[in-house]
C-alpha positions in Angstrom: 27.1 -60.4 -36.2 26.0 -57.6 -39.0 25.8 -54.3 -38.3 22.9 -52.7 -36.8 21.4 -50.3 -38.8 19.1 -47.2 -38.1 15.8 -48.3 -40.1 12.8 -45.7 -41.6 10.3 -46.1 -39.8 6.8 -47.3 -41.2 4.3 -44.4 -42.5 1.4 -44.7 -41.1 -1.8 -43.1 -42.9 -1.8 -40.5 -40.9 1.7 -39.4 -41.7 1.3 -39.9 -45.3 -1.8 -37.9 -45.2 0.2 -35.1 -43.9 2.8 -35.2 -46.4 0.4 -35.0 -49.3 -1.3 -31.8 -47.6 2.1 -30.2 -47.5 2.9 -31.0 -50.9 -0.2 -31.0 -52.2 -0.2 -28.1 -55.8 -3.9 -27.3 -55.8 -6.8 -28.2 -53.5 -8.5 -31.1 -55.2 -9.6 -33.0 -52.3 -9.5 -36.6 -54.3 -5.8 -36.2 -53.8 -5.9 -36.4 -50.0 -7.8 -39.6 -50.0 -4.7 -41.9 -50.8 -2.4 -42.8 -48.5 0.9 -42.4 -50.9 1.3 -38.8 -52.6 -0.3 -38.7 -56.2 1.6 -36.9 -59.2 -0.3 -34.0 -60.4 1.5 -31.7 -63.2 3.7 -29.6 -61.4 5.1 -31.7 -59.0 8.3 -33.1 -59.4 8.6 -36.6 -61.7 11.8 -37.4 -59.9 10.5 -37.7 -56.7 8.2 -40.5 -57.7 11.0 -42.8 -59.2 12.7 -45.5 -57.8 16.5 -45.5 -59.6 16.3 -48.4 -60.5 19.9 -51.2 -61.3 19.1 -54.9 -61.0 21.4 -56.3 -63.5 23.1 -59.5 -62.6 26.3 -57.9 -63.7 25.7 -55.1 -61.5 29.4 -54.3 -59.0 30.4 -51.8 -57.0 31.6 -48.7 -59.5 28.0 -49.3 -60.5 26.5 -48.7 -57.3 28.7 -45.7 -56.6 27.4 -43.9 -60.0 23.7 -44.4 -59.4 23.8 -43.4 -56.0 25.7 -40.3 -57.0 22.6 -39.6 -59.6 20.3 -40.4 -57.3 21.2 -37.5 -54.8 22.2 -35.3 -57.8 18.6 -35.7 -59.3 16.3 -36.3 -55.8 14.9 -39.6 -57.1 12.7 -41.3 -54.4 15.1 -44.2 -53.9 17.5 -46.1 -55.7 16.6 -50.0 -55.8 19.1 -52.6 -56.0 19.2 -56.5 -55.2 19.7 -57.6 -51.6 23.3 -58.0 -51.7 24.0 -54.5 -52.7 21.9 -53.0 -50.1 25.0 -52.2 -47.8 26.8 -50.2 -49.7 23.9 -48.6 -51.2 23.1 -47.2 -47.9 26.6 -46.1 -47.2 26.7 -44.3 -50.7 23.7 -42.6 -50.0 24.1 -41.5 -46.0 23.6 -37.9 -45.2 21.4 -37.6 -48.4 16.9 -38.1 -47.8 17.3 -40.9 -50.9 15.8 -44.2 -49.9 17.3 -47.5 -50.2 14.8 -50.4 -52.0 15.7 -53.8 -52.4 14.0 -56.8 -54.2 13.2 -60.2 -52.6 12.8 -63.4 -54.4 13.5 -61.5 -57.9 13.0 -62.3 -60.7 10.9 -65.4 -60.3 9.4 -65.4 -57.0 9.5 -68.6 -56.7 11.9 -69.4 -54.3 10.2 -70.7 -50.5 8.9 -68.5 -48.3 11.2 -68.6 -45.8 13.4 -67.8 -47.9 11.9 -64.9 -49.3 11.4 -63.7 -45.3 15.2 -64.1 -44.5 16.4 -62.0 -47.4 13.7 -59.5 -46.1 15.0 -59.4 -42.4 18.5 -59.2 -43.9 17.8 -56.5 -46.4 16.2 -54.1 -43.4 19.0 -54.9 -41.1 21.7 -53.6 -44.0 19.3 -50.7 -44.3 17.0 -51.2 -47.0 13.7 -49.0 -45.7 11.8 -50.2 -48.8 11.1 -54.0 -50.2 9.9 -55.0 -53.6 8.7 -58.8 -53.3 8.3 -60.5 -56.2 4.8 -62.9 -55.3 4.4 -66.8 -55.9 3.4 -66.5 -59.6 2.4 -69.7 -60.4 0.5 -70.4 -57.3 -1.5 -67.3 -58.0 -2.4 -69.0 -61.6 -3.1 -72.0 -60.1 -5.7 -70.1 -57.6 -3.7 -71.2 -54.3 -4.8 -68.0 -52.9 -4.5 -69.1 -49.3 -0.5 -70.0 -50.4 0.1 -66.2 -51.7 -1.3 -64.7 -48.8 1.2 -66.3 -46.2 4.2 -66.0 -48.8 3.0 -62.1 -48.7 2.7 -62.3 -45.1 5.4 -64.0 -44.2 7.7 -60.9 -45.5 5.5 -58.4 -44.3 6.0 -60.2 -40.6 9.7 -60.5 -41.4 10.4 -56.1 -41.4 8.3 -56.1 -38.8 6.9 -52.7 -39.7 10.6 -51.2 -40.7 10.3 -51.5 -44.0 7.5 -50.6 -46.8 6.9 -53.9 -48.8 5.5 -53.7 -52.5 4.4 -57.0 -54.0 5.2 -57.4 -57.7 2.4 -59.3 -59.7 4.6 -60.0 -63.1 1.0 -58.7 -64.9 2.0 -59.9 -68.3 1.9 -63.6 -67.2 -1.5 -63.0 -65.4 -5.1 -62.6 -66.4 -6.8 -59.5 -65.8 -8.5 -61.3 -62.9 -5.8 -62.9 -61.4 -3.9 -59.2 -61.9 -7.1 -57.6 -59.3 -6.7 -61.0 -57.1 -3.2 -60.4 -56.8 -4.1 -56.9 -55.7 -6.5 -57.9 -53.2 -4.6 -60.6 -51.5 -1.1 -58.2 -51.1 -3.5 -56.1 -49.6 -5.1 -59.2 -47.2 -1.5 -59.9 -46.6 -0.8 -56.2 -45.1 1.2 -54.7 -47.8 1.8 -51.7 -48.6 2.2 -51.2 -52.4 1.2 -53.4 -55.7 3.8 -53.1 -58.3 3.5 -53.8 -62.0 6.7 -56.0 -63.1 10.0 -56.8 -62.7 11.4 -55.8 -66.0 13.0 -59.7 -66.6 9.1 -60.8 -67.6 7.2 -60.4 -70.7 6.1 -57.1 -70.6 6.0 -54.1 -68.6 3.9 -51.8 -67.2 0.8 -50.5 -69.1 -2.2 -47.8 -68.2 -4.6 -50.2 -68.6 -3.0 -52.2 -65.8 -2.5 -49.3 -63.7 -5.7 -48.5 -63.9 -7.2 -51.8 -63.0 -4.7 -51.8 -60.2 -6.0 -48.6 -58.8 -9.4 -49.8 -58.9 -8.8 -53.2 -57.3 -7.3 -51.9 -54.2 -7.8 -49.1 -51.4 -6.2 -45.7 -51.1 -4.9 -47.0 -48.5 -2.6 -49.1 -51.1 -0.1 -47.4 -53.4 0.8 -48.6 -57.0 3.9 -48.7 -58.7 4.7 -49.2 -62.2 7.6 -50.7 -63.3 9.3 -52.2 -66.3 10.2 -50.8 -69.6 9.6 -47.4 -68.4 12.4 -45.6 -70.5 10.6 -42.0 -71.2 9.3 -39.0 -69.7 5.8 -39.8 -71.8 5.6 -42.9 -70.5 6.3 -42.6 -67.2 3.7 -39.4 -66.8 1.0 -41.8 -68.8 1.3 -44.3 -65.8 1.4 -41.5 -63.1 -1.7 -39.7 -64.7 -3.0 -43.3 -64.9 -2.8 -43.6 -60.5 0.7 -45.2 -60.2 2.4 -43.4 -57.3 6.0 -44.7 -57.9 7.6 -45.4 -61.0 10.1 -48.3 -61.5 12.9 -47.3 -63.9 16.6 -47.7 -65.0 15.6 -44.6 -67.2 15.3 -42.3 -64.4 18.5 -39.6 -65.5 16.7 -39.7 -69.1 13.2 -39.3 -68.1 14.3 -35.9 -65.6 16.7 -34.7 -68.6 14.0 -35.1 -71.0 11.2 -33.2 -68.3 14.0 -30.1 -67.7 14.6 -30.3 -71.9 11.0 -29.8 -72.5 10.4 -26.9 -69.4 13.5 -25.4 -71.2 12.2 -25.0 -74.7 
């Protein structure tokens, strides 16, 4: 049997909300409506980044050297594929770095069960976050009613110990079928909409950020991901409303940041 592990535990509204009042730089009250924090210049960029290494050549030495840059630069988490979620956890213990992992990546087009199981498995190696990549071509094909029990099928699976963002792949989709997608993950009782896995067509743009933001509650959070390889960029889609950022870029996009505050 594997190893139990010690999981986060879900954040509730309530406890986001007062997280964001702690943290919160100035008192603009639109900022306490959302359920995830919301970058405002002068908070801290690397806080809102998920370290990002998904490559399928990815081993161990790999793991050990984002992990240390992780807790050396205070990113959010560090997001890896299911298998590596183990040892991510053990090479980030004692530090308050998350570990993410991705479900049915790149394609998300693998059954839903088996898109649950890799869920359940990822929480009980200690994953406390989930990026799910949804049923992309049933979502073209307006099988709504199919993308909703994919998206709830994981969402059931962590039973609550886990965060689960649902990645859209927005390049392949219409701008309607980008706000369905939002609505549905939503529907299904997630907790995040994310931009891209980085393996698609494109990446993640303001415009789509913005029709994210729109297309959802505050209750939802949005992350942008993919091709997100500078500090401009990355602020663009955080101005924008994303409330995570999805990079491999993160050590460049902080070096560039304390450059800048340097000059």
């Amino acid at each position: 049997m594997p190893e139990a592990v010690n999981t986060a535990k879900r954040i509730t509204p309530s406890d986001a909300r007062e997280t964001e009042i702690e943290n919160c730089p100035n008192d603009d009250p639109s900022i306490l409506e959302y359920r995830f924090p919301i970058w405002v210049p002068g908070t801290r960029t690397a806080a809102f980044i998920d370290y990002t290494f998904l490559r399928p050549e990815a081993n161990a030495r790999d793991i050990a050297v984002i992990c240390a840059e992780a807790k050396e630069y205070g990113f959010h988490s560090v997001c890896v594929s299911s298998g590596w979620v183990r040892l991510t956890r053990e090479k980030l213990s004692g530090s308050p770095v998350k570990v993410s992992a991705v479900v049915g990546f790149p394609l998300g087009a693998v059954a839903t069960r088996s898109k649950a199981f890799e869920a359940a498995a990822a929480l009980e190696d200690g994953a406390s976050e989930i990026s799910m990549v949804i049923s992309i071509g049933k979502l073209i094909d307006g099988e709504h009613e199919a993308v909703e029990r994919d998206i709830g099928a994981v969402v059931q699976a962590v039973q609550g110990g886990a965060l689960i963002k649902v990645i859209l792949e927005t390049a392949s989709l219409t701008d309607g079928q980008k706000a369905e997608g939002c609505r549905i993950a939503e529907a299904a009782g997630a907790d995040f909409v994310q931009t891209s896995t980085g393996f698609g067509r494109g990446g993640a743009t303001v415009a789509d950020i913005r029709l994210m933001r729109a297309a959802v509650s505050p209750m939802m959070g949005i992350k942008a991901s993919g091709g997100i390889r500078n500090l401009a960029s990355a602020q663009a889609l955080l101005s924008a409303g994303a409330q995570r950022i999805g990079s491999s870029s993160g050590v460049e996009i902080v070096n560039r940041l304390e450059s800048s505050t340097d000059a």
